[in-house]
N, C-alpha and C positions, 0 to 999 in steps of 0.2 A: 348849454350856454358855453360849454369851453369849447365845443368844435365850432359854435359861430365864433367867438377869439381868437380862433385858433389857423381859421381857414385864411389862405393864404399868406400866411404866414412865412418869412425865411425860415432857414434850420436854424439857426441862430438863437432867434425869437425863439421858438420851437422850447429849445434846450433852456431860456430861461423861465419859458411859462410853467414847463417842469420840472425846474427845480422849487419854484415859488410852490407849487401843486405837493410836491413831496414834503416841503416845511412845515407847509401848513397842515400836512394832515398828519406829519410827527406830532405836533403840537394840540393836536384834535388829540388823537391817541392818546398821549401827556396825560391831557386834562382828564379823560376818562377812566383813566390807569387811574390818576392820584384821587379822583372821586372816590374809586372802588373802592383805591386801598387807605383810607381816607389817612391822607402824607401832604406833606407841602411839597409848592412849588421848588423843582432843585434849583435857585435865583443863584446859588454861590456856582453850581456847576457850571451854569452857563454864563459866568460871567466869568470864567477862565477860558475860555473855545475863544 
């Protein structure tokens, strides 16, 4: 699905579809991290970035 999005695409475009791709799979990570280690969401950390 992301190389059909993906094709033809400027670099540009490119460089924001992966950085959206890299956030969201922080955030995948996160969540499965804080399942594991059962912790809350850090809401305060990331409301200082």
């Amino acid at each position: 699905m992301i190389n059909d999005i993906a094709k033809d695409k400027p670099e540009h475009e490119l460089k924001r579809i992966e950085d959206i791709f890299v956030r969201t799979s922080y955030f995948e990570y996160m969540f499965w991290e804080m399942a594991e280690e059962v912790s809350m969401w850090p809401v305060k950390d990331l409301a200082k970035n």
